[in-house]
PyMOL Python script that loads the backbone (N, CA, C, O; Angstrom):
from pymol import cmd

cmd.read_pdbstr("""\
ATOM      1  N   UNK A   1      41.543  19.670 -19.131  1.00  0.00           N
ATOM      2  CA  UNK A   1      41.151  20.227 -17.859  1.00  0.00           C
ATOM      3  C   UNK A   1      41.391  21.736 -17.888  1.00  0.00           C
ATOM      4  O   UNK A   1      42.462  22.183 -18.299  1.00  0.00           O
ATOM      5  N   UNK A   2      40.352  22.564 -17.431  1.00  0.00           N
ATOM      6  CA  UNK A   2      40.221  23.960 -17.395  1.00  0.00           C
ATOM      7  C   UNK A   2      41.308  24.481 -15.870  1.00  0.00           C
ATOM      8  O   UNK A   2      42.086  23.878 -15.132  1.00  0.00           O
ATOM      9  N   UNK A   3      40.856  25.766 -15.963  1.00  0.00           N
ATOM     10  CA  UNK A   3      41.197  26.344 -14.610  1.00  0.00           C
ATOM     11  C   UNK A   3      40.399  25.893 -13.804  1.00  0.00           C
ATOM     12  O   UNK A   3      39.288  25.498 -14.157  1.00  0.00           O
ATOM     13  N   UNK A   4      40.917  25.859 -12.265  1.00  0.00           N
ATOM     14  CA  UNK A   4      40.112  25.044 -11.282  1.00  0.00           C
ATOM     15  C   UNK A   4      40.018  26.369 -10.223  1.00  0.00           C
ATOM     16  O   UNK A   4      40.823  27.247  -9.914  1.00  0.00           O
ATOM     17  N   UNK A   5      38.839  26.109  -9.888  1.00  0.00           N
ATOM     18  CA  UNK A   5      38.265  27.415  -8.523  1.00  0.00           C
ATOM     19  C   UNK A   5      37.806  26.709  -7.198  1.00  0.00           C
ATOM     20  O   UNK A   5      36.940  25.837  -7.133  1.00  0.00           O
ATOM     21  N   UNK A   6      38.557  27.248  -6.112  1.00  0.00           N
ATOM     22  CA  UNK A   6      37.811  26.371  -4.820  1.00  0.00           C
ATOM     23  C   UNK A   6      36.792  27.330  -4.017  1.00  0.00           C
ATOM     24  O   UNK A   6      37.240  28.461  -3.829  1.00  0.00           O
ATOM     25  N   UNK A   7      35.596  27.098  -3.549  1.00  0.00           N
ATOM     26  CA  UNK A   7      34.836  27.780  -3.620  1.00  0.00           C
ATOM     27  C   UNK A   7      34.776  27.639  -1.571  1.00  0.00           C
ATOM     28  O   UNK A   7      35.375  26.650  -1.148  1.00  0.00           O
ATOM     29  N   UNK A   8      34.367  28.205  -0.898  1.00  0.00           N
ATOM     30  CA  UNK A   8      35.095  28.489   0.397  1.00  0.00           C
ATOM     31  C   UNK A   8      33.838  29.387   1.531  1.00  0.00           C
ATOM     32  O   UNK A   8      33.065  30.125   0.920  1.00  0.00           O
ATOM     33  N   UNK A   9      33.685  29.328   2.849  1.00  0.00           N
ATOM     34  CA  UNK A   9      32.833  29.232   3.436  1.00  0.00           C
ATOM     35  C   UNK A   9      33.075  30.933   4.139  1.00  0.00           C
ATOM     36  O   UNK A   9      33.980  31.613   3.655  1.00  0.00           O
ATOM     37  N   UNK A  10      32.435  31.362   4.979  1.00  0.00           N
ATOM     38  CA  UNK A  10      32.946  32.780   5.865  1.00  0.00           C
ATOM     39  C   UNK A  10      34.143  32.370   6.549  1.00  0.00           C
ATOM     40  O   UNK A  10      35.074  33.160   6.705  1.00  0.00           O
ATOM     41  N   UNK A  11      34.178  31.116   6.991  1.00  0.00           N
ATOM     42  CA  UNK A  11      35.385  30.618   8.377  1.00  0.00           C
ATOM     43  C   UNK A  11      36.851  30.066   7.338  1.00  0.00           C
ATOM     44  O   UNK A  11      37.939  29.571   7.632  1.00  0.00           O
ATOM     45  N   UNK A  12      36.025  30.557   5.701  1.00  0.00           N
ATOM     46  CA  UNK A  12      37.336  29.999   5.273  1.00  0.00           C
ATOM     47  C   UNK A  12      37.644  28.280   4.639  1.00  0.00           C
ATOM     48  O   UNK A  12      38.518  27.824   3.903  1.00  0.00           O
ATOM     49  N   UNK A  13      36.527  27.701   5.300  1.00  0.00           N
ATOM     50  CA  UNK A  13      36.557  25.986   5.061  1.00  0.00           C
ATOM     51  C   UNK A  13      36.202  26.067   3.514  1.00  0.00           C
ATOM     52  O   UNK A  13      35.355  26.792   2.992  1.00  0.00           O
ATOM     53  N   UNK A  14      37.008  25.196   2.933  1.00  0.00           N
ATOM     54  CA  UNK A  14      36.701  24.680   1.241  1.00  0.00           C
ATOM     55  C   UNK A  14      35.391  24.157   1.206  1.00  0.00           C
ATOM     56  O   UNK A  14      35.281  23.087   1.805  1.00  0.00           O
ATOM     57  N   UNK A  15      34.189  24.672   0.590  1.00  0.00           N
ATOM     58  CA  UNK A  15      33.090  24.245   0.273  1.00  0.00           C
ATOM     59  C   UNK A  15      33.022  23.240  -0.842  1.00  0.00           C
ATOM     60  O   UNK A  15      32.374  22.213  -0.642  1.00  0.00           O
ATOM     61  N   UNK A  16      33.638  23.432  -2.027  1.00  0.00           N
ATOM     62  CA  UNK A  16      33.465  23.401  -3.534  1.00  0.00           C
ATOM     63  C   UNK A  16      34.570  23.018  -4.049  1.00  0.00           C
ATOM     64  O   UNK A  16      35.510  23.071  -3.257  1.00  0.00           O
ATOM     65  N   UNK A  17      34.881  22.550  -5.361  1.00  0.00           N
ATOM     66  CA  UNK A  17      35.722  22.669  -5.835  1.00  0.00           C
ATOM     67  C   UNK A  17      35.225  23.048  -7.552  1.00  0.00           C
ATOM     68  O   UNK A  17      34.294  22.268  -7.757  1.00  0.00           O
ATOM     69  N   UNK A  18      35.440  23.863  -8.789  1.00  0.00           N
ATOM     70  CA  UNK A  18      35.210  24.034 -10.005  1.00  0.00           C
ATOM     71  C   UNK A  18      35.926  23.987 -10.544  1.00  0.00           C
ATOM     72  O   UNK A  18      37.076  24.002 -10.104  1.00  0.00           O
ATOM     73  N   UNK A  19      35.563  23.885 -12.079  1.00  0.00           N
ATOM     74  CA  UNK A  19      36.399  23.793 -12.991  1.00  0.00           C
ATOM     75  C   UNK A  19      35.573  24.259 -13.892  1.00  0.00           C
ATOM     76  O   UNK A  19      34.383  23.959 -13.992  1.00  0.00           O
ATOM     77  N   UNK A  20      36.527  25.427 -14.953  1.00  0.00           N
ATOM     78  CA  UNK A  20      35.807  26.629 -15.916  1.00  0.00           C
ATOM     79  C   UNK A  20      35.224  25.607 -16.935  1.00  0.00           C
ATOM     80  O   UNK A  20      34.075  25.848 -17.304  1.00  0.00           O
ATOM     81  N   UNK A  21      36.101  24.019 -17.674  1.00  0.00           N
ATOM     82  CA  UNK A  21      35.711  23.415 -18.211  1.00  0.00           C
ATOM     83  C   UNK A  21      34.263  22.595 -18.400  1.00  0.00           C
ATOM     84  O   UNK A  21      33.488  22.419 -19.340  1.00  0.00           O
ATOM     85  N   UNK A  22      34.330  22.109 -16.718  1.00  0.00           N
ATOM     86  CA  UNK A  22      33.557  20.249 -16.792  1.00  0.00           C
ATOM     87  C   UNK A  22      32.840  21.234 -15.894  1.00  0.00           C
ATOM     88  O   UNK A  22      31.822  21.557 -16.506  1.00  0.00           O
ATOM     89  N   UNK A  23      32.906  22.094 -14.306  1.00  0.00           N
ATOM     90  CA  UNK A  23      31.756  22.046 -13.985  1.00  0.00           C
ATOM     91  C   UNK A  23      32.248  24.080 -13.513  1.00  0.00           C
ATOM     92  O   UNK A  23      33.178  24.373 -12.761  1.00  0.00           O
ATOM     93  N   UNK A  24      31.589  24.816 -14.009  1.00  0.00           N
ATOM     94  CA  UNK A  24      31.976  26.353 -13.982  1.00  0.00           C
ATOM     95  C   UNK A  24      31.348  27.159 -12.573  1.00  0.00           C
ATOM     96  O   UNK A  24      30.214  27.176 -12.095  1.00  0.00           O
ATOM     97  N   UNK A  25      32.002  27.490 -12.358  1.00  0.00           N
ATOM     98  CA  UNK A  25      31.327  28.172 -11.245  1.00  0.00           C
ATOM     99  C   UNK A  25      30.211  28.643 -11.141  1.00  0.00           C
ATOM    100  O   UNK A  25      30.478  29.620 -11.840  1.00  0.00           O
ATOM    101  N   UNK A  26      28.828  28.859 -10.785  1.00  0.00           N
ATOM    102  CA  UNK A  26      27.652  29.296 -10.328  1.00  0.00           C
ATOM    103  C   UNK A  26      27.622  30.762 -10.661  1.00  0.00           C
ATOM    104  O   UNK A  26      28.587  31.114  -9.982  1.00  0.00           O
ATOM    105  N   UNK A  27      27.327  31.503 -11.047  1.00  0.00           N
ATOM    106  CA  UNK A  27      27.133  32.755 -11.118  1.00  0.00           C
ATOM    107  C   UNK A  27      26.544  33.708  -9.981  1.00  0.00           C
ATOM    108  O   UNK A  27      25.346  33.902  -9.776  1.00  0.00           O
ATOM    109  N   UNK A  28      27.291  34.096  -9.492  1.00  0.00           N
ATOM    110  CA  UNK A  28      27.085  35.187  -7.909  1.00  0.00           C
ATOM    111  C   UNK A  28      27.862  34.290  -6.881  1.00  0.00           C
ATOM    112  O   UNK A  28      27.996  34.786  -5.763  1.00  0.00           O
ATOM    113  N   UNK A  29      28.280  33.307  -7.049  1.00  0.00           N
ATOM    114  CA  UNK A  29      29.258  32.794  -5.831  1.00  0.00           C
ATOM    115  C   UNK A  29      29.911  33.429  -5.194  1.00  0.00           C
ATOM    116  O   UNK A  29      30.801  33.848  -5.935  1.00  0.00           O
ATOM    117  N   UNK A  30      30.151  34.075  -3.467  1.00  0.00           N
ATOM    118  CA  UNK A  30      30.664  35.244  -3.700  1.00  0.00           C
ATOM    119  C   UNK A  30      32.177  34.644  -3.304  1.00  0.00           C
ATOM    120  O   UNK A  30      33.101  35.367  -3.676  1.00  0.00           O
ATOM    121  N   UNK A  31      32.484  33.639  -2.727  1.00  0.00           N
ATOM    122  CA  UNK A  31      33.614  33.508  -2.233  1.00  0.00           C
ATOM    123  C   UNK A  31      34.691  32.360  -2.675  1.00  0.00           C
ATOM    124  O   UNK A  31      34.923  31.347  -2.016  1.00  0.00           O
ATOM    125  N   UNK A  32      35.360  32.746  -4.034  1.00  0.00           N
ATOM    126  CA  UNK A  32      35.718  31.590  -4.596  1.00  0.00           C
ATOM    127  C   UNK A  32      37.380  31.895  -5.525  1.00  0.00           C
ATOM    128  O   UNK A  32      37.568  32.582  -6.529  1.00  0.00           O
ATOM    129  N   UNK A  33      37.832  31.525  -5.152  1.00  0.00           N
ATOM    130  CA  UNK A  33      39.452  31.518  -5.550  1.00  0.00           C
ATOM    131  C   UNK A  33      39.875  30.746  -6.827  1.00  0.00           C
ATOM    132  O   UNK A  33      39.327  29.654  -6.975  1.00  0.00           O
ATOM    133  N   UNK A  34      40.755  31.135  -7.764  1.00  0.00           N
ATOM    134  CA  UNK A  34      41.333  30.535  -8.743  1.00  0.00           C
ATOM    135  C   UNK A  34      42.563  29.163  -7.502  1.00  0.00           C
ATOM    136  O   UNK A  34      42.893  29.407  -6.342  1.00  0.00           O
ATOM    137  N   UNK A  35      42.814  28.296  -8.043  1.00  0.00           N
ATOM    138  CA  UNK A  35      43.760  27.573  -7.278  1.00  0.00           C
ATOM    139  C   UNK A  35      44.537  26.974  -9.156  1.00  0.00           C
ATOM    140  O   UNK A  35      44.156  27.104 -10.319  1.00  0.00           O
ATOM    141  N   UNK A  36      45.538  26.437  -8.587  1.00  0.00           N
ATOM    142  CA  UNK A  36      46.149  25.607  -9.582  1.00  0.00           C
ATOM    143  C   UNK A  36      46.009  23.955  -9.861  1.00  0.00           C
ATOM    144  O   UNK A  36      45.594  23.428  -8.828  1.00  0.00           O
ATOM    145  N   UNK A  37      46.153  23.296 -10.578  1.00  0.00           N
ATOM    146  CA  UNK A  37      46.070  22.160 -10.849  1.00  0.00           C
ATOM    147  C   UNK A  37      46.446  20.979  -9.888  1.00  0.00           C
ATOM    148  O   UNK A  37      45.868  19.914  -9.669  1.00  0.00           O
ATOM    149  N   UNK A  38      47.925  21.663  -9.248  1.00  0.00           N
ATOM    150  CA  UNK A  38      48.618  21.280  -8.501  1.00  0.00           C
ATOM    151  C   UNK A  38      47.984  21.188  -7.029  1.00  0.00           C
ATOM    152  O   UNK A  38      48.021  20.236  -6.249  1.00  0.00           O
ATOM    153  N   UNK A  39      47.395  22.445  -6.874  1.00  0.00           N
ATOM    154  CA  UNK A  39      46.683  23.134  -5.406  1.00  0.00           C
ATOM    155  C   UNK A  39      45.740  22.183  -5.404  1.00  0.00           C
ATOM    156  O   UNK A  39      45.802  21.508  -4.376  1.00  0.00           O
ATOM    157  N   UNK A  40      44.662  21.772  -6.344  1.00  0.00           N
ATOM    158  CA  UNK A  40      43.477  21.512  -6.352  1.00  0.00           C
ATOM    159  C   UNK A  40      43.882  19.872  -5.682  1.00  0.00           C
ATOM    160  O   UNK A  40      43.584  19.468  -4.558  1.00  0.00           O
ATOM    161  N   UNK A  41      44.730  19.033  -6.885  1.00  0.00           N
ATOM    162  CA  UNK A  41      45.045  17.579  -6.398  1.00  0.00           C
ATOM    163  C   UNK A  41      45.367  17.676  -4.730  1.00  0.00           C
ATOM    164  O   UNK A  41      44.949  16.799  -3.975  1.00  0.00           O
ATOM    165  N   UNK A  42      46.032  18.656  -4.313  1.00  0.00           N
ATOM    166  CA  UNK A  42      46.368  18.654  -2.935  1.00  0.00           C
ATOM    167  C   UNK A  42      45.819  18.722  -2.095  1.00  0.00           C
ATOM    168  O   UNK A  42      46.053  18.138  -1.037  1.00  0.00           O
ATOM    169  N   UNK A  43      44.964  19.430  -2.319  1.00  0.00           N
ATOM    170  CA  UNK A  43      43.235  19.847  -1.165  1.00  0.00           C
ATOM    171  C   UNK A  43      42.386  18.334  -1.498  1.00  0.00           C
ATOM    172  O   UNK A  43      41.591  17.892  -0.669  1.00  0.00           O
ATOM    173  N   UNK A  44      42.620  17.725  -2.608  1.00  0.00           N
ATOM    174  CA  UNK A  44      41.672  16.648  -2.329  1.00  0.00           C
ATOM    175  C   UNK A  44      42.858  15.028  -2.309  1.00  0.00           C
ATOM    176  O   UNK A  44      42.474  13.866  -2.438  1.00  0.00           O
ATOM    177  N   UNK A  45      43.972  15.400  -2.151  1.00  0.00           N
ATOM    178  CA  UNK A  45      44.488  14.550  -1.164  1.00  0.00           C
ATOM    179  C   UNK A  45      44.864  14.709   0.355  1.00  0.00           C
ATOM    180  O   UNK A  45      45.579  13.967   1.029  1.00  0.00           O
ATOM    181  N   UNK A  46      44.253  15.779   0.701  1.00  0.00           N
ATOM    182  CA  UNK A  46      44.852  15.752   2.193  1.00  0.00           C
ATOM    183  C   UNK A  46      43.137  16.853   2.693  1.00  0.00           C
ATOM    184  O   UNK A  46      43.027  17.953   3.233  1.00  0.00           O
ATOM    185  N   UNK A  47      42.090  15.852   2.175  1.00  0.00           N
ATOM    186  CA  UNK A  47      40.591  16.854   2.876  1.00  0.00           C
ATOM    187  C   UNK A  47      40.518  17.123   4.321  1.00  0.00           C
ATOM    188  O   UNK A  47      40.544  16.312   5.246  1.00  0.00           O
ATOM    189  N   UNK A  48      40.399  18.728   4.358  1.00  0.00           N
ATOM    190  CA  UNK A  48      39.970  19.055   5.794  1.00  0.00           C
ATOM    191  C   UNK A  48      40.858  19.516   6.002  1.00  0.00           C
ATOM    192  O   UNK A  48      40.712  19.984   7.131  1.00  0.00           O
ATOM    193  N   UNK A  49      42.553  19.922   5.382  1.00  0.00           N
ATOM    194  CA  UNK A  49      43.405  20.142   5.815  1.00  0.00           C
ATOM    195  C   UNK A  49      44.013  21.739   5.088  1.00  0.00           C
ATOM    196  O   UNK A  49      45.132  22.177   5.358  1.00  0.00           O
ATOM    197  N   UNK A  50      43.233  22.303   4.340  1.00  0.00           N
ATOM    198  CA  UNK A  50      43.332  23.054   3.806  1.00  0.00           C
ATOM    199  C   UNK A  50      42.247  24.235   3.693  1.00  0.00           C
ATOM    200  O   UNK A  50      41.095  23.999   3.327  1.00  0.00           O
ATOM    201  N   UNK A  51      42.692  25.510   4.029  1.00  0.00           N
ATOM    202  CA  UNK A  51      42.053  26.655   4.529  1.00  0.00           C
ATOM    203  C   UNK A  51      41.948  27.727   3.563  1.00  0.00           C
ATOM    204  O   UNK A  51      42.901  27.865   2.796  1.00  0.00           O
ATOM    205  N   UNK A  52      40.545  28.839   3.421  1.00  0.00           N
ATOM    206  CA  UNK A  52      41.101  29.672   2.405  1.00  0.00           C
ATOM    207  C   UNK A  52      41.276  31.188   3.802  1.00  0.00           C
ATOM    208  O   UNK A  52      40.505  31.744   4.585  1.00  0.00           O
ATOM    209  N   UNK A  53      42.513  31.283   3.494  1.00  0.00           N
ATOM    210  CA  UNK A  53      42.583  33.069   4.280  1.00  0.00           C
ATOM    211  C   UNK A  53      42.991  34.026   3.878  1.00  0.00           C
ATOM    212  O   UNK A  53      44.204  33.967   3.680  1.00  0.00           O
ATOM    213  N   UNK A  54      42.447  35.130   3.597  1.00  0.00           N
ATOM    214  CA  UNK A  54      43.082  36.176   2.570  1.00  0.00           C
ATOM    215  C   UNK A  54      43.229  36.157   1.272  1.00  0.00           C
ATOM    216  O   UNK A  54      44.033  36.774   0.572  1.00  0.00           O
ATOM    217  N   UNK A  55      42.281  35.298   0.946  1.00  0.00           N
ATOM    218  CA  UNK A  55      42.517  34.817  -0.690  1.00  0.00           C
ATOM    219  C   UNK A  55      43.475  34.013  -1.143  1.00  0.00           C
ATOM    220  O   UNK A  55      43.745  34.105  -2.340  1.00  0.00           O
ATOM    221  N   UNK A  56      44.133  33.148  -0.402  1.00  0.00           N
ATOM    222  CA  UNK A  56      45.057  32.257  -0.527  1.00  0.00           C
ATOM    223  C   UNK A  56      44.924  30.497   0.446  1.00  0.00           C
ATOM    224  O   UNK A  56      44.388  30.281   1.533  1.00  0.00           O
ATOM    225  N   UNK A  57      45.525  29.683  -0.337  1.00  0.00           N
ATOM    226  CA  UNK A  57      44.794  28.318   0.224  1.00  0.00           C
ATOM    227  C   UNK A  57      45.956  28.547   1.487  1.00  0.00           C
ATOM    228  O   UNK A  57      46.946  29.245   1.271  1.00  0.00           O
ATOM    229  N   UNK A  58      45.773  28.011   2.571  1.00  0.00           N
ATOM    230  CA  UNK A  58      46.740  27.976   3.808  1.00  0.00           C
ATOM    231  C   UNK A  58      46.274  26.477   4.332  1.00  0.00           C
ATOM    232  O   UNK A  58      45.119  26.085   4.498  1.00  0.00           O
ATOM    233  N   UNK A  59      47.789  25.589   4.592  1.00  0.00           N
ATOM    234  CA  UNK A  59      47.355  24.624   5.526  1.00  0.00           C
ATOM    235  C   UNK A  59      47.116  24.811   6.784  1.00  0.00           C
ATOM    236  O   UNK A  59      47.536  25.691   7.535  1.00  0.00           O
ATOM    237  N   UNK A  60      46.319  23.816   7.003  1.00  0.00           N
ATOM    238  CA  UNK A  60      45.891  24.077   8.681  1.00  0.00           C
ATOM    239  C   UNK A  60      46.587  22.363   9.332  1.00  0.00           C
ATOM    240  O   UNK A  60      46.704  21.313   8.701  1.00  0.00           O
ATOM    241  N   UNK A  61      46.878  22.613  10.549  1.00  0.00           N
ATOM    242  CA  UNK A  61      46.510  21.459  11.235  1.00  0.00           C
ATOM    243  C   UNK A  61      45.487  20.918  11.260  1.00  0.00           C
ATOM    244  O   UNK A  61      44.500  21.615  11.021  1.00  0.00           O
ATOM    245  N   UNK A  62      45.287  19.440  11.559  1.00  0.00           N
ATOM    246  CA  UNK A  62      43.928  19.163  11.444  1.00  0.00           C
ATOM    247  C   UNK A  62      43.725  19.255  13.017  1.00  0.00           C
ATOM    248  O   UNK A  62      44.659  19.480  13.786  1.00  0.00           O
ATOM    249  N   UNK A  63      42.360  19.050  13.432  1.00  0.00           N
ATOM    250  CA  UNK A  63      42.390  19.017  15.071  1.00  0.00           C
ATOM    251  C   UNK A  63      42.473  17.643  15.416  1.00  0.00           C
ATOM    252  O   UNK A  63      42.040  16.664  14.810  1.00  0.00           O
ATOM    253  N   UNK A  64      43.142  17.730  16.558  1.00  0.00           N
ATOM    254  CA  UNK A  64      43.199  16.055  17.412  1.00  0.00           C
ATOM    255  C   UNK A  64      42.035  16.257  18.287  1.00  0.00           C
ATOM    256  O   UNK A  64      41.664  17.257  18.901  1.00  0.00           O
ATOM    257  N   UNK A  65      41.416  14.755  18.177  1.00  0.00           N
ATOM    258  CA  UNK A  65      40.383  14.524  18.581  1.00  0.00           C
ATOM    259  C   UNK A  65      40.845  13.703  19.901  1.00  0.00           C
ATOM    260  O   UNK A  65      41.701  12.845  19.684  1.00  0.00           O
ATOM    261  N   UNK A  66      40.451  13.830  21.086  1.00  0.00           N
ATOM    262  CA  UNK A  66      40.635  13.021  22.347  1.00  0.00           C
ATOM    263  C   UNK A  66      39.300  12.228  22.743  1.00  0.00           C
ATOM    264  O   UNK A  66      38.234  12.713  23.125  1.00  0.00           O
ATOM    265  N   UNK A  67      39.689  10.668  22.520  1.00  0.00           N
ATOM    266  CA  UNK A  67      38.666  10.149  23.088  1.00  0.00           C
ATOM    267  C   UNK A  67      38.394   9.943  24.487  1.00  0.00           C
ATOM    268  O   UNK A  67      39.347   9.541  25.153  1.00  0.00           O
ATOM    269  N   UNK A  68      37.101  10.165  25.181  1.00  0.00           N
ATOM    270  CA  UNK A  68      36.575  10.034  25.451  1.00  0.00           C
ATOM    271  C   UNK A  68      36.116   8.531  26.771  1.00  0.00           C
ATOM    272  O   UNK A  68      36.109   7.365  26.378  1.00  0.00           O
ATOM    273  N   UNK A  69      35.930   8.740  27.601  1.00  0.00           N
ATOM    274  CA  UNK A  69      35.665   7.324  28.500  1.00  0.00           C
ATOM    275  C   UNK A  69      34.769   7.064  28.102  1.00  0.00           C
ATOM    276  O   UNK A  69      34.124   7.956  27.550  1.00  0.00           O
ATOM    277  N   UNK A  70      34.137   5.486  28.166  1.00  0.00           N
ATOM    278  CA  UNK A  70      33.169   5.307  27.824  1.00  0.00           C
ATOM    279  C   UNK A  70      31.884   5.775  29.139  1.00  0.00           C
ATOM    280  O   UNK A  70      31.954   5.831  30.367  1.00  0.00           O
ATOM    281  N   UNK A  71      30.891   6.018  28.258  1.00  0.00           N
ATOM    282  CA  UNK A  71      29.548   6.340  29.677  1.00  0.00           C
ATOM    283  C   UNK A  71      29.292   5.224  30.152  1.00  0.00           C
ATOM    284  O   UNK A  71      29.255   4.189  29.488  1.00  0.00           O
ATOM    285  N   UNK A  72      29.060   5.325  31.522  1.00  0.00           N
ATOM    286  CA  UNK A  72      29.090   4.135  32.069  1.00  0.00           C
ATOM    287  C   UNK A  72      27.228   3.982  32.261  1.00  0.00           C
ATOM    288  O   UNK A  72      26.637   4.952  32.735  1.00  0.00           O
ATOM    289  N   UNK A  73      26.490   2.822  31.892  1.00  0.00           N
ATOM    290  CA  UNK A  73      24.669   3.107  31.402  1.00  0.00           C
ATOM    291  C   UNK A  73      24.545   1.893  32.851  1.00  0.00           C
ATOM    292  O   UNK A  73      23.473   1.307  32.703  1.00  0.00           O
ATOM    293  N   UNK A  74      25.270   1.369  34.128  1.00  0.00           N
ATOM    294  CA  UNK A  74      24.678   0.978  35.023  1.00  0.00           C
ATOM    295  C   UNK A  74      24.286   2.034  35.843  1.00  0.00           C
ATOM    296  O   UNK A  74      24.750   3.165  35.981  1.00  0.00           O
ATOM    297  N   UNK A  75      23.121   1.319  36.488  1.00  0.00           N
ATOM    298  CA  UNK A  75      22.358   2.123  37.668  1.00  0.00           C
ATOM    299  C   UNK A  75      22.016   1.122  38.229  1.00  0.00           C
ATOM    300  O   UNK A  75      21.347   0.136  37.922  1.00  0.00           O
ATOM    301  N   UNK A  76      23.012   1.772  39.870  1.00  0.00           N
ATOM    302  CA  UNK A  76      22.160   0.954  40.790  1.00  0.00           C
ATOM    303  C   UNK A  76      20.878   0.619  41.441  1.00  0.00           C
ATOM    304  O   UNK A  76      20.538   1.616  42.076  1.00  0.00           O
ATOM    305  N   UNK A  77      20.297  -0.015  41.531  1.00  0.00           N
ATOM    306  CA  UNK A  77      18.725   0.181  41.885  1.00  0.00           C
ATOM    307  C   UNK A  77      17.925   0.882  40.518  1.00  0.00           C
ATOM    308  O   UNK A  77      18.330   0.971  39.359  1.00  0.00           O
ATOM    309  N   UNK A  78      16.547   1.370  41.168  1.00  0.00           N
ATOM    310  CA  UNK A  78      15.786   1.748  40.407  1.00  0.00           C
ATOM    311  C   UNK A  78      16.323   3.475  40.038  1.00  0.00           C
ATOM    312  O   UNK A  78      15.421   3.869  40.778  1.00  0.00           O
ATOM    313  N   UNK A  79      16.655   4.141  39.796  1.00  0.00           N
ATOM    314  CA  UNK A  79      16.873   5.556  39.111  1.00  0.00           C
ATOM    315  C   UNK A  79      15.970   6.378  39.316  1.00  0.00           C
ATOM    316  O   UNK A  79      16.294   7.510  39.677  1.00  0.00           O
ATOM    317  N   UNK A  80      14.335   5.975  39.112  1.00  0.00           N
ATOM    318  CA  UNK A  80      13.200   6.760  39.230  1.00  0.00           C
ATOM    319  C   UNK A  80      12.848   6.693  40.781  1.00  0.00           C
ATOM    320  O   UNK A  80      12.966   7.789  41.327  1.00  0.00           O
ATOM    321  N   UNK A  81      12.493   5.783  41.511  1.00  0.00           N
ATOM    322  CA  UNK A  81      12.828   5.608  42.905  1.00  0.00           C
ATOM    323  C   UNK A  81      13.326   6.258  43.632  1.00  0.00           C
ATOM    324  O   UNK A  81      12.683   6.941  44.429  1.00  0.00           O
ATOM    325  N   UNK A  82      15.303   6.234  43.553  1.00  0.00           N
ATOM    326  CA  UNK A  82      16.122   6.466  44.207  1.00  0.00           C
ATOM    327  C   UNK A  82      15.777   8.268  43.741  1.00  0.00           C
ATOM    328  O   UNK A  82      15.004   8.731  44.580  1.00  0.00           O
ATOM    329  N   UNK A  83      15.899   8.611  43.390  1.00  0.00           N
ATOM    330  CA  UNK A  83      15.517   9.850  42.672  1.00  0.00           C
ATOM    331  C   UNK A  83      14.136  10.937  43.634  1.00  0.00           C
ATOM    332  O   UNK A  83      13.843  12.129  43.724  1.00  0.00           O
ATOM    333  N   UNK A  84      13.756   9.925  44.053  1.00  0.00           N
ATOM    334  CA  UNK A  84      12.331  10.930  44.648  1.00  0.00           C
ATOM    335  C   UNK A  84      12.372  10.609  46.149  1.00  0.00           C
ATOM    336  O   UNK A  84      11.540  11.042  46.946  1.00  0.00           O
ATOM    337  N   UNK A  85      13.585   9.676  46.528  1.00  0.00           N
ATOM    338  CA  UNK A  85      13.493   8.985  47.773  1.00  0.00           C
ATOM    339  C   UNK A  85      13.862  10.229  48.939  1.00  0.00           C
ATOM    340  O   UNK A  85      13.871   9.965  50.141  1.00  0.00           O
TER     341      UNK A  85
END
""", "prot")
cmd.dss("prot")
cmd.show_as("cartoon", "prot")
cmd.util.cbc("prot")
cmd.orient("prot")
C-alpha cells in the first residue's frame, strides 16, 4: 500500500479517497491532502464524520437529525370543493 490522499470538496467534505499505488490521484485535482494510513482507515470507519480544514483532517460532529410528525394525508370532505366554497 502506497501513500494515501483524501481528496475534499470547497465546504471541506471528503470527496475521494487515493492511493499513489492502486488508484493515483487525477492530475489537476485541486483540493487534495496527503493523510496517513492510520487517518485514511479512520475516515472510512467513522464516514461523514471527518472534515478537511486548513489542510488538515478535523472531526466533526455528525448532525442530529430530529424526526419529524408524521403528515397527516386525511381530508375532510372534498378539498377541491371546500376550497372554492
Amino acid at each position: 500500500m502506497g501513500q494515501k490522499y483524501a481528496a475534499f470538496d470547497g465546504q471541506g467534505t471528503i470527496t475521494a479517497f487515493y492511493d499513489d499505488q492502486d488508484s493515483p490521484v487525477p492530475s489537476g485535482l485541486p483540493n487534495v491532502i496527503a493523510i496517513s494510513d492510520a487517518e485514511w482507515q479512520t475516515c472510512l470507519a467513522q464516514p461523514g464524520q471527518w472534515t478537511v480544514v486548513n489542510g488538515a483532517l478535523v472531526h466533526t460532529t455528525p448532525r442530529a437529525y430530529v424526526a419529524l410528525d408524521p403528515i397527516d394525508r386525511t381530508f375532510g370532505g372534498d378539498v377541491w370543493q371546500s376550497s372554492i366554497a
